[in-house]
VOGU-3710 file (C-alpha; in Angstrom, 3 decimals, decimal comma):
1> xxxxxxxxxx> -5,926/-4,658/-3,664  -8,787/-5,635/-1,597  -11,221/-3,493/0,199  -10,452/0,391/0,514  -11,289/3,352/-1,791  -10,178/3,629/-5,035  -8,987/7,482/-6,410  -11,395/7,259/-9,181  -13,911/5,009/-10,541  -15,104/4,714/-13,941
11> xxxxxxxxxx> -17,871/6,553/-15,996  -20,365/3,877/-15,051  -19,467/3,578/-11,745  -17,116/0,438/-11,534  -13,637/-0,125/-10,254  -10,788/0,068/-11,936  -8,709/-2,556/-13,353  -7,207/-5,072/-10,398  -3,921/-4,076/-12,675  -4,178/-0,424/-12,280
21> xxxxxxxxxx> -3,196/-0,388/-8,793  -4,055/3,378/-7,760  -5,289/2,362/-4,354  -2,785/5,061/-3,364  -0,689/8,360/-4,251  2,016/10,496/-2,909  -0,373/12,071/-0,393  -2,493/9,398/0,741  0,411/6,719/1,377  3,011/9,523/3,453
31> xxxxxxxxxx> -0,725/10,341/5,359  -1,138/6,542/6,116  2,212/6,004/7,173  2,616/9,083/9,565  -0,766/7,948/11,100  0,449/4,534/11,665  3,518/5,811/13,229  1,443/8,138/15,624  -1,239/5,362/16,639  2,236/3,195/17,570
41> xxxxxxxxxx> 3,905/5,776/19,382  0,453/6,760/21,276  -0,001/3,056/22,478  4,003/2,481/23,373  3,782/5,261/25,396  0,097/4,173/26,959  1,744/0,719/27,767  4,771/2,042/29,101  2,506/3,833/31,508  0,761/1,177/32,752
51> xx> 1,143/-0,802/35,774  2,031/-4,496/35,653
//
């Protein structure tokens, strides 16, 4: 629950409850993981390039 963006804040500006946990959705957590995946697979293959 620390750092990031939150979905929504309050009215006044504030973060949500530390309970709420909506530090992610449906969209945002499949776009995260695919991302990760593709940042792995782009330095496997960079590494498996290289010379020793």
């Amino acid at each position: 629950m620390n750092g990031g963006w939150y979905a929504y804040v309050r009215p006044d500006g504030s973060a949500p409850s530390r309970n709420a946990n909506i530090k992610t959705d449906a969209w945002t957590e499949g776009y995260n993981q695919g991302r990760a995946l593709l940042n792995t697979s782009a330095l496997l293959r960079k590494l498996a390039m290289a010379k020793p």
